[in-house]
Structure formats: C-alpha cells, structure tokens
C-alpha positions as CSV (number, residue, x, y, z in Angstrom):
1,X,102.2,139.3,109.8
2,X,103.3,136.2,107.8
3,X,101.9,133.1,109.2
4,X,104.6,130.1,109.7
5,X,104.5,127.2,107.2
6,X,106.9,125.1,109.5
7,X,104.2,122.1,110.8
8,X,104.5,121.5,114.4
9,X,105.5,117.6,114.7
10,X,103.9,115.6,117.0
11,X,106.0,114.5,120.3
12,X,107.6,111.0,120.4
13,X,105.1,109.9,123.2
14,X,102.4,110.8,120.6
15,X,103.9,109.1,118.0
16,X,104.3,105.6,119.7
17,X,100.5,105.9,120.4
18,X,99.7,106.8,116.5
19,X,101.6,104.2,115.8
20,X,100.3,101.4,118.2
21,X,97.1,102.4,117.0
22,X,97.5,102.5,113.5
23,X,99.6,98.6,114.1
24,X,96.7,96.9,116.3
25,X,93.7,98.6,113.1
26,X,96.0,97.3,110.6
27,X,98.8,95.4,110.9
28,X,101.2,98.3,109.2
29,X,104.4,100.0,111.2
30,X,104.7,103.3,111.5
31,X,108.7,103.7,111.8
32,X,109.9,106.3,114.3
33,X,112.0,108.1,111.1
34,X,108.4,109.1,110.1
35,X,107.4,111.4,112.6
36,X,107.6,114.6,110.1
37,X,105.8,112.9,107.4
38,X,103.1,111.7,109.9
39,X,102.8,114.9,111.1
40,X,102.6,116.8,107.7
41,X,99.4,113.8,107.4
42,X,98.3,114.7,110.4
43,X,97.9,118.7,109.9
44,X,95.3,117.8,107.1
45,X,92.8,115.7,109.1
46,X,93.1,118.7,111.7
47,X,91.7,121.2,109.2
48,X,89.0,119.3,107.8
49,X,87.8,118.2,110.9
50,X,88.7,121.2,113.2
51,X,90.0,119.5,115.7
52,X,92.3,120.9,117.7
53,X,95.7,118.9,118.6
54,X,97.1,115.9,117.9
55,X,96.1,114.2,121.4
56,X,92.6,115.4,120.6
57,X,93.0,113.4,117.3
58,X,94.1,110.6,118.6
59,X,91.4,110.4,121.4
60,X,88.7,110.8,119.2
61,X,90.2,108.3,116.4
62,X,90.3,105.7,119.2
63,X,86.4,106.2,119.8
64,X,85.7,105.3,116.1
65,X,84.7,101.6,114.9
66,X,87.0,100.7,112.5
67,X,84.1,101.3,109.5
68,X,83.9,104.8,110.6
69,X,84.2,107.3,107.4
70,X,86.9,109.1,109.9
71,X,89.3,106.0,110.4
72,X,89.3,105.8,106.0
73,X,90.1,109.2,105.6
74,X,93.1,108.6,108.0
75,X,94.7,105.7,106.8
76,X,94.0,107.1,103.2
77,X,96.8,109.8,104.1
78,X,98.9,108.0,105.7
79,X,99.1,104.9,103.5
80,X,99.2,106.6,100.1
81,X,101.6,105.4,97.4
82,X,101.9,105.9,93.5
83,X,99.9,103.3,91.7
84,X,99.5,103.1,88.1
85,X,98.8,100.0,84.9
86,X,101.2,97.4,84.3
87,X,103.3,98.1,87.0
88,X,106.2,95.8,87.1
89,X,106.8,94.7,83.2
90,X,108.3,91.2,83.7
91,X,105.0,90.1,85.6
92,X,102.6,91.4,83.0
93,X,104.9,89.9,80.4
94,X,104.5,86.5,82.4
95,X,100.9,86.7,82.2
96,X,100.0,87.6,79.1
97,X,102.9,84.8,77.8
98,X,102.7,81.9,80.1
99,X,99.8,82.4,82.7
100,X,97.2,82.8,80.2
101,X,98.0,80.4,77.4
102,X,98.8,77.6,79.9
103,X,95.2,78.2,81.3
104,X,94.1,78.5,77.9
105,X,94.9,75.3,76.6
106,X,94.2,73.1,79.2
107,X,91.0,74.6,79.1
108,X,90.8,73.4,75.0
109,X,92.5,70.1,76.1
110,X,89.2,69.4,78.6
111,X,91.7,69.6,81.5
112,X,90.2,72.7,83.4
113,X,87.4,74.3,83.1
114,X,87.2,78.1,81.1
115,X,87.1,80.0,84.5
116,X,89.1,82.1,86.4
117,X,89.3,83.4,89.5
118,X,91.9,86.0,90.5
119,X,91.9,88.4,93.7
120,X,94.0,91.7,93.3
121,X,94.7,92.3,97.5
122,X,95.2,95.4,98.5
123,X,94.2,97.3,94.6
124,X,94.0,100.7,95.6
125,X,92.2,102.4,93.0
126,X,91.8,99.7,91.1
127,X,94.8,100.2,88.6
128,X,96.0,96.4,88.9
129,X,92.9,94.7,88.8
130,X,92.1,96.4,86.0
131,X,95.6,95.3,84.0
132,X,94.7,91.7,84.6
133,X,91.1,92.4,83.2
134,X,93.3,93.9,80.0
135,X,95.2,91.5,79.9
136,X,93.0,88.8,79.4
137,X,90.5,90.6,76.6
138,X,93.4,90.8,75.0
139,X,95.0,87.5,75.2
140,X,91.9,85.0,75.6
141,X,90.3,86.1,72.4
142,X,86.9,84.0,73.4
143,X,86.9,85.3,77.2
144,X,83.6,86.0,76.4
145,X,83.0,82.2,77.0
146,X,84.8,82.0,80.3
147,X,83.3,82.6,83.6
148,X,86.1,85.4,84.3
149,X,85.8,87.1,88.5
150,X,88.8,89.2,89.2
151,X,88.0,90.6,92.8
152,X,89.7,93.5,94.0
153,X,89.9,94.2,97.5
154,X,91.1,97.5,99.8
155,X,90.9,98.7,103.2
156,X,90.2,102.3,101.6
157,X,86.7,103.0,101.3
158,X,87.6,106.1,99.4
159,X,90.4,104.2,97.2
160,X,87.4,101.7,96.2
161,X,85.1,104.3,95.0
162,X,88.2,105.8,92.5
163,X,88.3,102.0,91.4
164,X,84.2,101.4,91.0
165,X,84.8,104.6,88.6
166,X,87.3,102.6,86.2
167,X,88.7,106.4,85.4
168,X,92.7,106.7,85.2
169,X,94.7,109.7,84.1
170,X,97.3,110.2,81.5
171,X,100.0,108.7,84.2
172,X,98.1,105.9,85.1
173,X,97.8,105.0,81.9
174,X,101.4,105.4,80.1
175,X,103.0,101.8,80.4
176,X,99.6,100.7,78.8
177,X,100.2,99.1,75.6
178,X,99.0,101.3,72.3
179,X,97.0,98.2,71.3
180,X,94.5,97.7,74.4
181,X,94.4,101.3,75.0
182,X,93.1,101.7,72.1
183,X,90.9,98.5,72.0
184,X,89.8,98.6,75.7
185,X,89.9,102.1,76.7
186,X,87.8,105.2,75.7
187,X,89.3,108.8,76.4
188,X,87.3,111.4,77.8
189,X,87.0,114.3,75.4
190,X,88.4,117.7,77.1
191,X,89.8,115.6,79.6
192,X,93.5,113.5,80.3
193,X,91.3,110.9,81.6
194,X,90.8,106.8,80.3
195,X,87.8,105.3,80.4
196,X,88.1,101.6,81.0
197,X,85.3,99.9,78.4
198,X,82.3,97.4,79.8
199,X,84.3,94.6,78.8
200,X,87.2,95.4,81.4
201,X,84.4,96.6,83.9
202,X,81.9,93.7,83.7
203,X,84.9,91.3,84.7
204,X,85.9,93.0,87.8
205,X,84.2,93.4,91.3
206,X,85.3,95.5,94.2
207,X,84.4,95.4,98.3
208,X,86.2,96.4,101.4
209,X,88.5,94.2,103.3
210,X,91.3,94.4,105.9
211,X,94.0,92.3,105.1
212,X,94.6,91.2,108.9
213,X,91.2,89.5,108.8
214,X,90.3,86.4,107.1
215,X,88.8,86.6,103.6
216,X,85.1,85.0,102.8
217,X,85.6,84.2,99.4
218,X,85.7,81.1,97.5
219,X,89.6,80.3,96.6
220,X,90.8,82.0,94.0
221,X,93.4,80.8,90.5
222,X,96.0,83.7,90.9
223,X,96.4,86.6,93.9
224,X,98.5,89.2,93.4
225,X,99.5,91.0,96.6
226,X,102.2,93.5,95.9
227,X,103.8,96.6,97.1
228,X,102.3,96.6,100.3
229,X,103.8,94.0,102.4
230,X,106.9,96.1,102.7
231,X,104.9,98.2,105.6
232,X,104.1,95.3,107.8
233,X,106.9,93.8,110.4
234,X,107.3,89.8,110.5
235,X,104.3,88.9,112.6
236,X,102.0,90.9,110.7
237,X,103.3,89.1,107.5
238,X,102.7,86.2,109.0
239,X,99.2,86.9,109.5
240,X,98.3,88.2,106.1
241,X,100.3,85.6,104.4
242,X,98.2,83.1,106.3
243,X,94.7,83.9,105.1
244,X,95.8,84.9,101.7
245,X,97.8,81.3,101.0
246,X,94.3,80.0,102.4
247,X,92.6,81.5,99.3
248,X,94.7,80.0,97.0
249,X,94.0,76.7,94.6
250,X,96.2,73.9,94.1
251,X,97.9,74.7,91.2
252,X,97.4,78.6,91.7
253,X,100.0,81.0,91.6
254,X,100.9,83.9,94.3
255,X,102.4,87.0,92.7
256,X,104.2,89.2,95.4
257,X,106.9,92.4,95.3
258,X,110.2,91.5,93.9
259,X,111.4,93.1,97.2
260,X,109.2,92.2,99.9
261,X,111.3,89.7,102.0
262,X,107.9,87.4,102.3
263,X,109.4,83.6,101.0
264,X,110.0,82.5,104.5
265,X,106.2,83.1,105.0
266,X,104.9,80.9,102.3
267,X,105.6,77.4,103.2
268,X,104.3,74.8,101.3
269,X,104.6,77.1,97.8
270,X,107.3,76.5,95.4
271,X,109.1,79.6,94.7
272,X,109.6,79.8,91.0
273,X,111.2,83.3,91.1
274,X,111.6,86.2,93.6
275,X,108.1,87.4,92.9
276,X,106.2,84.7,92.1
277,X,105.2,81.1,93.7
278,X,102.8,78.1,93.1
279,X,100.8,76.1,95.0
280,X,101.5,72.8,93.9
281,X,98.8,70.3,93.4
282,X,98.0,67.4,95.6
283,X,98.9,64.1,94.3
284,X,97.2,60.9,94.8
C-alpha cells in the first residue's frame, strides 16, 4: 500500500488560533491564503515532536514561555525566507560610497569621533550584518582605529547560532565582490562553504531579541531593518518602528525595504529615498 503524500490542512477555526497566537508572540500576520503552507510547516513539528494533531500542537505551544527551544523551532519554519550578502545593490553601493566616507572624514576633520555603532534588526543568519562588517574593512582602511560594534539581533535562537558560525555557502556568497571575498573570506577546503576572517568576526556581536519589545542597547549610527516588516499589519509596524526609531542618533540613518510601506511610521525622519531616512540633528 502506497502511503498518501497529500498533507491534511488544518481547519479554518484552527488557523485563526495559529494565527492569533503566532500575532500576540510576535507581532507577524498569518494571512488566511496561507493555510496550505502553514500546514505543510506544521506536518514537520508533528514528526519531530510526535505529537499528534494540530489542536494538540497548538495546546501544547500555548503552554510554552516564549524562550522555550519549542516556540524557536516553530517560528523558524514558519518565518523562513532566502537571505544572502549584499542583498539589495543600490544600498550597499550607498554605503560603501557615501555612508562611510562622510563618517570617515568628519572623523579626520575632528567633527565625530572614529566609532560606529550599527544594529542589523532582524539578521537572520547573520548574512547582513556580516556585509556591513565587509564593507567597512574594506572601505575604512584604518578601521582598526575605530571603535567599530555592529549588533545583530533575531528572534531565532537557531538562526543566531548559523550567524555566531560566520559560515555561508556558495549562494550566500555570490553578489560578494571578488575583492573582499578574497581579502575577507577563507573557503573551506572540500567544502562550498566561506569562512568569514577574524577581522569581520571581531566587529560583530549577536543576542536574541523580539522586535515587539523594546531594545536595551545604547543608540546606535545606522539600523537596517529590512525584508521583514512586510509580515506585520499597521499596528504592529507601529510598534516596532517605535522602539527601533528610539535607537537611533541624531544624525543616524534608518535603512528599510524599498517596498515595505513603513514612511507613514517614521515621523520626525526625513525620507531621503524609498529605503532610506535620517534622523536629523537637533539644532540649537
């Protein structure tokens, strides 16, 4: 007998509760049009649990405290999206051209000090903070001077533990410019895997954090927080957009999604383009 492939899908009743649970741990929407695609996610938590059902699931997901290895493993399937170096060209280009030689020179001219501070929300596995770390070995050619933090930040535990491992396959890696990849990276022999070096890894530090909640760090020179506001409805925006604009200097800059519909959430920043705004600086 030939066992079915065809995955049951979980009733609409049992979706609105996935989803009202998934909305009140996270902020993110499940959309109703994702019931197969849920359910497909679901079907793999079954098996390595054993649970049975997807109301048993749910019942025992709703016992869990939200640091529970359980709840991570969930939203890990059920949030997952291609991630990979220098995604989005024009905002690397920006960086490398007029981010970090404006920094650069004030810093020469005695107008700033050589630091920098720049969060990467929401990193994943670590593939963006690790471009800005690229990015600025290679452009600030006496970053060893500077007091350089780039924090990266997920609500994946597992996602995290990719990113402490600074590994990234032959994908990951193919909008990485020949130059750094060959200056910055080291490739593992046998393997299709990139090593980032110790000067990429000694810039960057990683720790857990839920973008609904309010971040306890000191403010930061540049936050990218992109590709991910696209799951959250208007009043989670809100809410996000909130604590991160709290975490941003005067003078910083907020890099977003070219198509995430948040510029009616950042009041007070000047929108330069569709992806990227500035906090101005206080005058007196």
């Amino acid at each position: 007998m030939i066992e079915s492939t065809t995955v049951e899908q979980v009733s609409d009743d049992q979706l609105a509760k996935y989803a009202d649970l998934v909305y009140r741990q996270t902020g993110i929407r499940i959309s109703p049009k994702k019931k197969a695609l849920l359910s497909n996610r679901l079907q793999r938590r079954l098996r390595e649990t054993g649970i049975v059902g997807y109301g048993a699931y749910y019942e025992h997901l709703k016992k869990l405290k939200s640091d529970d290895q359980e709840w991570d493993k969930f939203l890990e399937e059920i949030t997952t999206h291609e991630t990979y170096l220098f995604r989005d060209e024009s905002q690397w280009d920006w960086f490398r051209t007029v981010f970090l030689p404006e920094r650069a020179g004030k810093a020469r001219a005695g107008k700033s000090p050589r630091s920098l501070r720049v969060w990467s929300a929401a990193c994943s596995t670590g593939d963006e903070a690790t471009s800005v770390a690229t990015c600025i070995a290679g452009c600030l050619h006496d970053h060893s001077k500077w007091d350089i933090q780039i924090v990266g930040t997920d609500i994946g535990i597992g996602a995290l533990e990719k990113a402490k491992n600074f590994s990234f396959g032959e994908r990951a890696m193919r909008l990485v410019p020949s130059d750094y990849k060959r200056r910055f990276f080291q490739q593992t022999p046998g393997a299709d895997q990139w090593q980032a070096k110790p000067v990429l890894q000694n810039m960057i530090k990683y720790r857990p954090h839920n973008l609904m909640d309010a971040f306890n760090e000191k403010p930061f020179d540049l936050i990218f927080l992109k590709n991910v506001l696209i799951y959250f409805d208007a009043a989670s925006k809100q809410k996000v957009i909130s604590h991160v604009q709290r975490k941003l200097k005067p003078g910083g800059y907020f890099v977003a999604g070219g198509a995430e519909g948040v510029s009616e959430f950042l009041g007070g920043l000047e929108r330069i383009s569709a992806w990227l705004y500035l906090n101005p600086e206080t005058k007196g």
